[in-house]
Each structure stands twice: as structure tokens, then as C-alpha cells.
Gaussian input, Z-matrix of N, CA and C with variables (Angstrom, degrees):
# hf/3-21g

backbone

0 1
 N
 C     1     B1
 C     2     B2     1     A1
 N     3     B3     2     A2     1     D1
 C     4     B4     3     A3     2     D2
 C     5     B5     4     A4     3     D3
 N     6     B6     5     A5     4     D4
 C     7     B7     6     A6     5     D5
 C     8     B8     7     A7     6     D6
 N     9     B9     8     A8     7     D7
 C    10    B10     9     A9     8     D8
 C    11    B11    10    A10     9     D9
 N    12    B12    11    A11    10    D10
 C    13    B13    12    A12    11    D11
 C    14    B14    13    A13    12    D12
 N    15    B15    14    A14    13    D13
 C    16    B16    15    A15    14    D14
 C    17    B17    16    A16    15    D15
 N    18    B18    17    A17    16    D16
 C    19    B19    18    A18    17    D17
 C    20    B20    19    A19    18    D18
 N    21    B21    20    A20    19    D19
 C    22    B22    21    A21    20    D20
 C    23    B23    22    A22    21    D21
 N    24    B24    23    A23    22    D22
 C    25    B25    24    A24    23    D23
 C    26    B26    25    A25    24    D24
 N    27    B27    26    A26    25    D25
 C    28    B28    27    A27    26    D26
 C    29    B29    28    A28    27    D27
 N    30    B30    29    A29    28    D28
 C    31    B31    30    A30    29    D29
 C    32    B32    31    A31    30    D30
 N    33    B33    32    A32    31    D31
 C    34    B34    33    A33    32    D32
 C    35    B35    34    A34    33    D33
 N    36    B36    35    A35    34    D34
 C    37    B37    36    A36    35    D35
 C    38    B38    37    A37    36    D36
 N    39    B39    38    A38    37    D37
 C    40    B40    39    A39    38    D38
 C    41    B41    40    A40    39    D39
 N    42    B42    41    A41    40    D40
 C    43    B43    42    A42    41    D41
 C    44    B44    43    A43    42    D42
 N    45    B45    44    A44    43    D43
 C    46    B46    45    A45    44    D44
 C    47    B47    46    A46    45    D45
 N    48    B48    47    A47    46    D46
 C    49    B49    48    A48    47    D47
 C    50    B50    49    A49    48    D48
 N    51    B51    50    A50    49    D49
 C    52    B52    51    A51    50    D50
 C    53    B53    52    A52    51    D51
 N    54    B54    53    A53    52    D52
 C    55    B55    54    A54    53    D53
 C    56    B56    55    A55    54    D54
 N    57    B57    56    A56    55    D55
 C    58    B58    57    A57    56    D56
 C    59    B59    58    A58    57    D57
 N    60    B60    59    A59    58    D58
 C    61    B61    60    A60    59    D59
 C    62    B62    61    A61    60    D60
 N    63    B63    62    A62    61    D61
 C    64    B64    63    A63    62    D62
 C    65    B65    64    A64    63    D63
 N    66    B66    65    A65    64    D64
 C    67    B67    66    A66    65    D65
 C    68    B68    67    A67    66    D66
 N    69    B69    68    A68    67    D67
 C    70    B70    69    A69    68    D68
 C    71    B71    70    A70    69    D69
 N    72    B72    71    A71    70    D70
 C    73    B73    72    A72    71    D71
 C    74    B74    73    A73    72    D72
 N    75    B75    74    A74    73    D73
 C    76    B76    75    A75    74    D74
 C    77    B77    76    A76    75    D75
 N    78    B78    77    A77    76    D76
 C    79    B79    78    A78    77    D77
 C    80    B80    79    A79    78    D78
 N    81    B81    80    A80    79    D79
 C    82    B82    81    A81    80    D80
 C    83    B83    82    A82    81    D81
 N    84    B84    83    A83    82    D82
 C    85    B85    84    A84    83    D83
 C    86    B86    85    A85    84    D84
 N    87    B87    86    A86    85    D85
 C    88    B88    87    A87    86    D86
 C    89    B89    88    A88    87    D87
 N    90    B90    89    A89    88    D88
 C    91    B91    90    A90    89    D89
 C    92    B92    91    A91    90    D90
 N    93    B93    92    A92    91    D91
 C    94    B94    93    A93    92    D92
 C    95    B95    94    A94    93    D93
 N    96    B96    95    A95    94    D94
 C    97    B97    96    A96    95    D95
 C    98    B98    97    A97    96    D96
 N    99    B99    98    A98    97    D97
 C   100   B100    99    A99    98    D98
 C   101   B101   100   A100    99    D99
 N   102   B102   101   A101   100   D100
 C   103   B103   102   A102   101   D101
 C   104   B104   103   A103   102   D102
 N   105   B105   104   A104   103   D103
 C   106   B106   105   A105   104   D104
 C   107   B107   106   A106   105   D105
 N   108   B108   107   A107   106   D106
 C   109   B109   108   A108   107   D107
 C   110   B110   109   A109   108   D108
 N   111   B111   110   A110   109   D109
 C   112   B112   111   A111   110   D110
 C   113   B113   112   A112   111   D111
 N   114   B114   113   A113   112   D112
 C   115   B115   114   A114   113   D113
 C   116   B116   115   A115   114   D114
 N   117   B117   116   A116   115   D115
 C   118   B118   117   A117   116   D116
 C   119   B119   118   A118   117   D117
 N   120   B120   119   A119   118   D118
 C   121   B121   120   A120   119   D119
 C   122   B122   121   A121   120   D120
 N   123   B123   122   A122   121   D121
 C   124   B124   123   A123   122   D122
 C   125   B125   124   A124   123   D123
 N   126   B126   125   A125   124   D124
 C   127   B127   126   A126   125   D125
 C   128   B128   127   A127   126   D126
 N   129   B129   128   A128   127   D127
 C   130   B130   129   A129   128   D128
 C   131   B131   130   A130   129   D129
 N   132   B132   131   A131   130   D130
 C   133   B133   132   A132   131   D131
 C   134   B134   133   A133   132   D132
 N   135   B135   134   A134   133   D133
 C   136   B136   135   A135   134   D134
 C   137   B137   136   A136   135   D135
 N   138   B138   137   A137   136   D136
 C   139   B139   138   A138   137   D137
 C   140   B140   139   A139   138   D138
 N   141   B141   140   A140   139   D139
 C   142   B142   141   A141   140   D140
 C   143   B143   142   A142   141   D141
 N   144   B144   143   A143   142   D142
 C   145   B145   144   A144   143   D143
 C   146   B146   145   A145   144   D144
 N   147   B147   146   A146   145   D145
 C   148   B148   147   A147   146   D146
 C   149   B149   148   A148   147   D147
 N   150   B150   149   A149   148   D148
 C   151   B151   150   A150   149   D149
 C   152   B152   151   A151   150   D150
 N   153   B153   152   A152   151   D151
 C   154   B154   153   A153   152   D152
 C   155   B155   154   A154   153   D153
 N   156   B156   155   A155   154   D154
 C   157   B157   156   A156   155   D155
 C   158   B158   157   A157   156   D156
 N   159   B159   158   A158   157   D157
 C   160   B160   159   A159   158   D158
 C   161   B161   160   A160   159   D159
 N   162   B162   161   A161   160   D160
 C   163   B163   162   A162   161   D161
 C   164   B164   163   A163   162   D162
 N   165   B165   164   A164   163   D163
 C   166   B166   165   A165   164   D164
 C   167   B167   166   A166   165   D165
 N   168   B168   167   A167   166   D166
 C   169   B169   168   A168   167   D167
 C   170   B170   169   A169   168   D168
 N   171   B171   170   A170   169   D169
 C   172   B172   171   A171   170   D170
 C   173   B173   172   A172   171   D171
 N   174   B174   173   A173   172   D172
 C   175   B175   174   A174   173   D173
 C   176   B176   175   A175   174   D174
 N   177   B177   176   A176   175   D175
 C   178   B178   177   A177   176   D176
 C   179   B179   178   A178   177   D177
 N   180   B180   179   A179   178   D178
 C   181   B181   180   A180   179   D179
 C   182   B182   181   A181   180   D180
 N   183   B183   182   A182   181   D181
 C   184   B184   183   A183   182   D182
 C   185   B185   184   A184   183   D183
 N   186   B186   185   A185   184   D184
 C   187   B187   186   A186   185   D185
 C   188   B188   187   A187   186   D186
 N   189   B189   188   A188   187   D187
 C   190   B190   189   A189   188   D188
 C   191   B191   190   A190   189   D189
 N   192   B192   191   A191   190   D190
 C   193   B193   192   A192   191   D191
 C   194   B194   193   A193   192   D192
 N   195   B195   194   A194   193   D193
 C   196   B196   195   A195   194   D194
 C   197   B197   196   A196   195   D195
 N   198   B198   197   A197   196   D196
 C   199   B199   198   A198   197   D197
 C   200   B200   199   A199   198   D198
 N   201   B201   200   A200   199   D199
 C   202   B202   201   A201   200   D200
 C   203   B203   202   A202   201   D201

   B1=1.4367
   B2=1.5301
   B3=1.1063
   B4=2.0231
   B5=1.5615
   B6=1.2675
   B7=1.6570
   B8=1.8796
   B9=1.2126
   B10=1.4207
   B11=1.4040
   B12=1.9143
   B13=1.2956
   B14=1.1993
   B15=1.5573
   B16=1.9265
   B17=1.0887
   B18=1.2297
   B19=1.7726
   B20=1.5195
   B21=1.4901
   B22=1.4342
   B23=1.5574
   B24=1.4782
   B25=1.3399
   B26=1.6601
   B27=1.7662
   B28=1.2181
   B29=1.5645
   B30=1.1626
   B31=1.3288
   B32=1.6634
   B33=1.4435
   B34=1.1262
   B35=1.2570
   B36=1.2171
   B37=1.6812
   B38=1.3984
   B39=1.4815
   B40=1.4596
   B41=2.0046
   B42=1.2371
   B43=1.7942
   B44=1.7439
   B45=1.5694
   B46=1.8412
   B47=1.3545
   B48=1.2501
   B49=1.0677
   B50=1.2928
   B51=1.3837
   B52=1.2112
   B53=1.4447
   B54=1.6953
   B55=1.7492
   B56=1.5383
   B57=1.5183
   B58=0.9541
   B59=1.9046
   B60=1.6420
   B61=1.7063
   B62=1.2661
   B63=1.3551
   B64=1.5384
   B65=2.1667
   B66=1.3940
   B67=1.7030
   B68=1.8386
   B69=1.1658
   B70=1.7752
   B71=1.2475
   B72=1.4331
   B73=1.4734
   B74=1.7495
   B75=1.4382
   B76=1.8024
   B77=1.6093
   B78=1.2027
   B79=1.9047
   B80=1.6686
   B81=1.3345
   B82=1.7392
   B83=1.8160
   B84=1.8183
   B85=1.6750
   B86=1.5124
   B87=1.2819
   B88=1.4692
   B89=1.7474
   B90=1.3662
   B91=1.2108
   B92=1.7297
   B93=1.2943
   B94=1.9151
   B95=1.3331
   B96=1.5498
   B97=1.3718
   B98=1.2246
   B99=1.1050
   B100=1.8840
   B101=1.5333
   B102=1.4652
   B103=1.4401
   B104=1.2299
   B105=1.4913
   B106=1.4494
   B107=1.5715
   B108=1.2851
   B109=1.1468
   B110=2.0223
   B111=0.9278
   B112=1.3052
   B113=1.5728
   B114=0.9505
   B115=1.4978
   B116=1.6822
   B117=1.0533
   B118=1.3302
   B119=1.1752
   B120=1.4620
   B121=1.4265
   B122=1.3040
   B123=1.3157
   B124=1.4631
   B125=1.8932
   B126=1.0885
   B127=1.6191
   B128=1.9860
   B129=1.3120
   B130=1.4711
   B131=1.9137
   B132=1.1475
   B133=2.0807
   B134=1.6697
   B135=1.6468
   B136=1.2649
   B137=1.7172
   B138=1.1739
   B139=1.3799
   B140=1.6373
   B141=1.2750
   B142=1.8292
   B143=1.2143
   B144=1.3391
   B145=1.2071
   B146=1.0771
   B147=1.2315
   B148=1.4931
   B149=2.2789
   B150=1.0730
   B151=1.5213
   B152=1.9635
   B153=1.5811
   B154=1.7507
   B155=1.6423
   B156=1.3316
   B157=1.0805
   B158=0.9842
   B159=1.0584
   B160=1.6525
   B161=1.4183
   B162=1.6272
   B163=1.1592
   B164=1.5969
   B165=1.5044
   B166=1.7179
   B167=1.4285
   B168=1.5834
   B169=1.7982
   B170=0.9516
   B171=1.4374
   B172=1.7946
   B173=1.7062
   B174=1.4318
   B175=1.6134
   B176=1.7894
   B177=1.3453
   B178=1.8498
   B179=1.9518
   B180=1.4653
   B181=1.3730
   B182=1.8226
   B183=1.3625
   B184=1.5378
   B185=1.9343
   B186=1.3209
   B187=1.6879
   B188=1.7993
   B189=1.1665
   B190=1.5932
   B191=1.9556
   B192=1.7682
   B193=1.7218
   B194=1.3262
   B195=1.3440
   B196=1.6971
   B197=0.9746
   B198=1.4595
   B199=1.1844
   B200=2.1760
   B201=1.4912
   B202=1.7021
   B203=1.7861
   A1=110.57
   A2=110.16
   A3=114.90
   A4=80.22
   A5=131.94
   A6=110.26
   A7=119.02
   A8=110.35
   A9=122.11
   A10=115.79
   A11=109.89
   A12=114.73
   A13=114.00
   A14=113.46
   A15=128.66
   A16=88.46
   A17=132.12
   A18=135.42
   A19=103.69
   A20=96.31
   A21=99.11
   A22=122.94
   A23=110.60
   A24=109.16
   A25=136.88
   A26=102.74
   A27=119.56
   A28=111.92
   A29=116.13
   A30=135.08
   A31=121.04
   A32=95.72
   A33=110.98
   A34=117.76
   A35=110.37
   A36=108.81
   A37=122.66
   A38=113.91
   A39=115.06
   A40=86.14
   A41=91.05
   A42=85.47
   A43=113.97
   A44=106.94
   A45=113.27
   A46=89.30
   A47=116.22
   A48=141.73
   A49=135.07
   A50=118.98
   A51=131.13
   A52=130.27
   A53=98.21
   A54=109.90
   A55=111.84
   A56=132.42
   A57=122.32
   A58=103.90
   A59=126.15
   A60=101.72
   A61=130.76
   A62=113.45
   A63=102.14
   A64=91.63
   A65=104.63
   A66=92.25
   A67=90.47
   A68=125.63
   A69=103.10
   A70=95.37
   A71=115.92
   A72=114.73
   A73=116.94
   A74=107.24
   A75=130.60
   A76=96.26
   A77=102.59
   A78=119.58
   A79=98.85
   A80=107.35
   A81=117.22
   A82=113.78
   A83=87.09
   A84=113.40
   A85=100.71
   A86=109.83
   A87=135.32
   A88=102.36
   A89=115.43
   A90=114.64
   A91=108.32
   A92=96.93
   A93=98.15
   A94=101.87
   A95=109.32
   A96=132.93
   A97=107.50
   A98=131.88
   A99=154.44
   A100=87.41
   A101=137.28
   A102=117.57
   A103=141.39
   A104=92.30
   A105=108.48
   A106=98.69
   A107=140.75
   A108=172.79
   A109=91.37
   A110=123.01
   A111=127.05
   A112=112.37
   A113=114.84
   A114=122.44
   A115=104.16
   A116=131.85
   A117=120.51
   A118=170.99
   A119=90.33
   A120=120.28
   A121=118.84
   A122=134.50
   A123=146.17
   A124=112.26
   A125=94.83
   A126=109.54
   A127=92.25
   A128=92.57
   A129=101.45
   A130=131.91
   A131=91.64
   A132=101.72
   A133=97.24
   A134=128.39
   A135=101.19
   A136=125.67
   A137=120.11
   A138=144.42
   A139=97.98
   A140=109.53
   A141=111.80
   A142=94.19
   A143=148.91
   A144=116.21
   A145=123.89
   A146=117.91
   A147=133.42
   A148=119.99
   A149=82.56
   A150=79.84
   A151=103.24
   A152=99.19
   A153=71.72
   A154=108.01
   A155=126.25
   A156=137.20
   A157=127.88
   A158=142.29
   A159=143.01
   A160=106.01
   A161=122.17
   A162=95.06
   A163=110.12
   A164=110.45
   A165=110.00
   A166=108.15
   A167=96.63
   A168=103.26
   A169=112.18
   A170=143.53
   A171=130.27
   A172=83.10
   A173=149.87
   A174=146.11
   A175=105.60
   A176=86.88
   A177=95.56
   A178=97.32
   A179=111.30
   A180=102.27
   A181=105.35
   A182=103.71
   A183=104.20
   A184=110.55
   A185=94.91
   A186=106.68
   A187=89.57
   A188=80.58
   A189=78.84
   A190=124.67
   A191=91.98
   A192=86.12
   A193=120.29
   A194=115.43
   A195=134.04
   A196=114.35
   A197=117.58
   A198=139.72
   A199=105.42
   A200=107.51
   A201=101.55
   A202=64.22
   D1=-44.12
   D2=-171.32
   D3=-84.61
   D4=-47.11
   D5=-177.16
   D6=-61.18
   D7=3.17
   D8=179.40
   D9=-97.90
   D10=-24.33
   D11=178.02
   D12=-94.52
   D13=-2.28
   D14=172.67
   D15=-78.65
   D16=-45.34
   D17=-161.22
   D18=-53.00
   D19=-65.21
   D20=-164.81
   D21=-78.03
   D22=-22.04
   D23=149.12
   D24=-34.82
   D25=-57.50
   D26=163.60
   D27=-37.04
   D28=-65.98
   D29=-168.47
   D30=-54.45
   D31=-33.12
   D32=161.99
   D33=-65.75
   D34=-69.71
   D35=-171.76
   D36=-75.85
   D37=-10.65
   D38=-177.27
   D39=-119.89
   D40=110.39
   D41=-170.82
   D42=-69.70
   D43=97.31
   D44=-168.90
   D45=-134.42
   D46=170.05
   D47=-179.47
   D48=-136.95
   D49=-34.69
   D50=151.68
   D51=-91.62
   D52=150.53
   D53=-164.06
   D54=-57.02
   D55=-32.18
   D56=-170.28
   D57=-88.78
   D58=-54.90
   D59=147.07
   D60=-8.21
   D61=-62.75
   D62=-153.58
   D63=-74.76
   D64=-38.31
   D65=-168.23
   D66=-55.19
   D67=-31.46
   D68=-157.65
   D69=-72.58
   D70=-44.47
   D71=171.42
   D72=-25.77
   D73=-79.14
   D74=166.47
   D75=-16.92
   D76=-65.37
   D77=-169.22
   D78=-46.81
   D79=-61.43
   D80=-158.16
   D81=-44.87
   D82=-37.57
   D83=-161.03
   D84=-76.51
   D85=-45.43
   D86=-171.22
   D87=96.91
   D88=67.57
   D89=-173.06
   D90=-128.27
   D91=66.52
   D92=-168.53
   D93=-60.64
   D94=173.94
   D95=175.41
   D96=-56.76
   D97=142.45
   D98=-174.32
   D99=-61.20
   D100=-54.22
   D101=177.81
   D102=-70.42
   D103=-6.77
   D104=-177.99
   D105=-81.35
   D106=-54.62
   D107=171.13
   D108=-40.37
   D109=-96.17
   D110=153.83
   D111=-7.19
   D112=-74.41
   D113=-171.31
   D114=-65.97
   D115=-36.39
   D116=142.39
   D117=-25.21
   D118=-59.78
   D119=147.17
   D120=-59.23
   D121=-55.11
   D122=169.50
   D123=-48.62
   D124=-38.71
   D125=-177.88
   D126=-66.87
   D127=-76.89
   D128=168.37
   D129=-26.13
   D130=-55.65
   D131=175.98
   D132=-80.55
   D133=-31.93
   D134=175.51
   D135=-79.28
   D136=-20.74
   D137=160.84
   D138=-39.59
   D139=-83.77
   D140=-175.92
   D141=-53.00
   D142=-50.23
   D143=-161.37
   D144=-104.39
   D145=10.29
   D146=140.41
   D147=-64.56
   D148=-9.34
   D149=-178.04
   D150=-116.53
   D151=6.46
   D152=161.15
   D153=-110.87
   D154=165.97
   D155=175.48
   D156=-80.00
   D157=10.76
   D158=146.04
   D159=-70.57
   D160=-49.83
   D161=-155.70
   D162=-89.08
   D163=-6.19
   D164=175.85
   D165=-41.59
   D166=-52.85
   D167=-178.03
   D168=-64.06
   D169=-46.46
   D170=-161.65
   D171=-82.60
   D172=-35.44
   D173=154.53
   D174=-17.78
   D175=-65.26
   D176=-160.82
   D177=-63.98
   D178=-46.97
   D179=-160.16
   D180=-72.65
   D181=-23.56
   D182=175.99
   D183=-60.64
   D184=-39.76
   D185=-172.65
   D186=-59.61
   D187=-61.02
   D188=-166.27
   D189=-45.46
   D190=-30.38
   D191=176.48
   D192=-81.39
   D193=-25.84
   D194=153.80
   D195=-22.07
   D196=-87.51
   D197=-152.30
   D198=-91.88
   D199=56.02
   D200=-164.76
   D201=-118.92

């Protein structure tokens, strides 16, 4: 839905009309899709917090009560 109001923004200011325009448009600016962006970020915060050491351990002991 908020990636529909990037859409039409685009559209606005770069005067297009069609769906595949406005993404090359998105592309040109460097303005990817909100999930792409999202999914990034998430990739990103699980990475760091995969690299401190507290939480490997409360990781492993959770796996471990899971999986009994």
C-alpha cells in the first residue's frame, strides 16, 4: 500500500503513466520497492545480531528447548 503511494508520487513528478515507466523511473533514481528496502534491513539487524555473543547462546539454548 505505502509502495503504491511511492508509485504515484513518482508518477507525479516524473510525468509516466505506465507501471513498467514508472519502475524504470524508481530504478534510474535508485528508489527500489519498500520490500526490497525492508528485506534488507531485516537481513541487515539479523546479521549484527547474529554476530554478538550473548545471543548465539540464548539462540542455541532456545533451539535446544524447541527441538526436545
Amino acid at each position: 500500500m505505502l509502495d503504491n503511494c511511492v508509485s504515484t508520487a513518482t508518477a507525479k513528478i516524473f510525468p509516466v503513466t505506465h507501471g513498467d515507466n514508472i519502475m524504470s523511473v524508481r530504478q534510474s533514481v535508485n528508489l527500489p520497492r519498500l520490500i526490497e528496502i525492508i528485506e534488507k534491513r531485516k537481513q541487515k539487524f539479523m546479521d549484527r545480531l547474529l554476530q554478538l555473543d550473548h545471543f548465539t547462546v540464548v539462540l542455541k539454548v532456545y533451539s535446544a528447548n524447541v527441538f526436545l
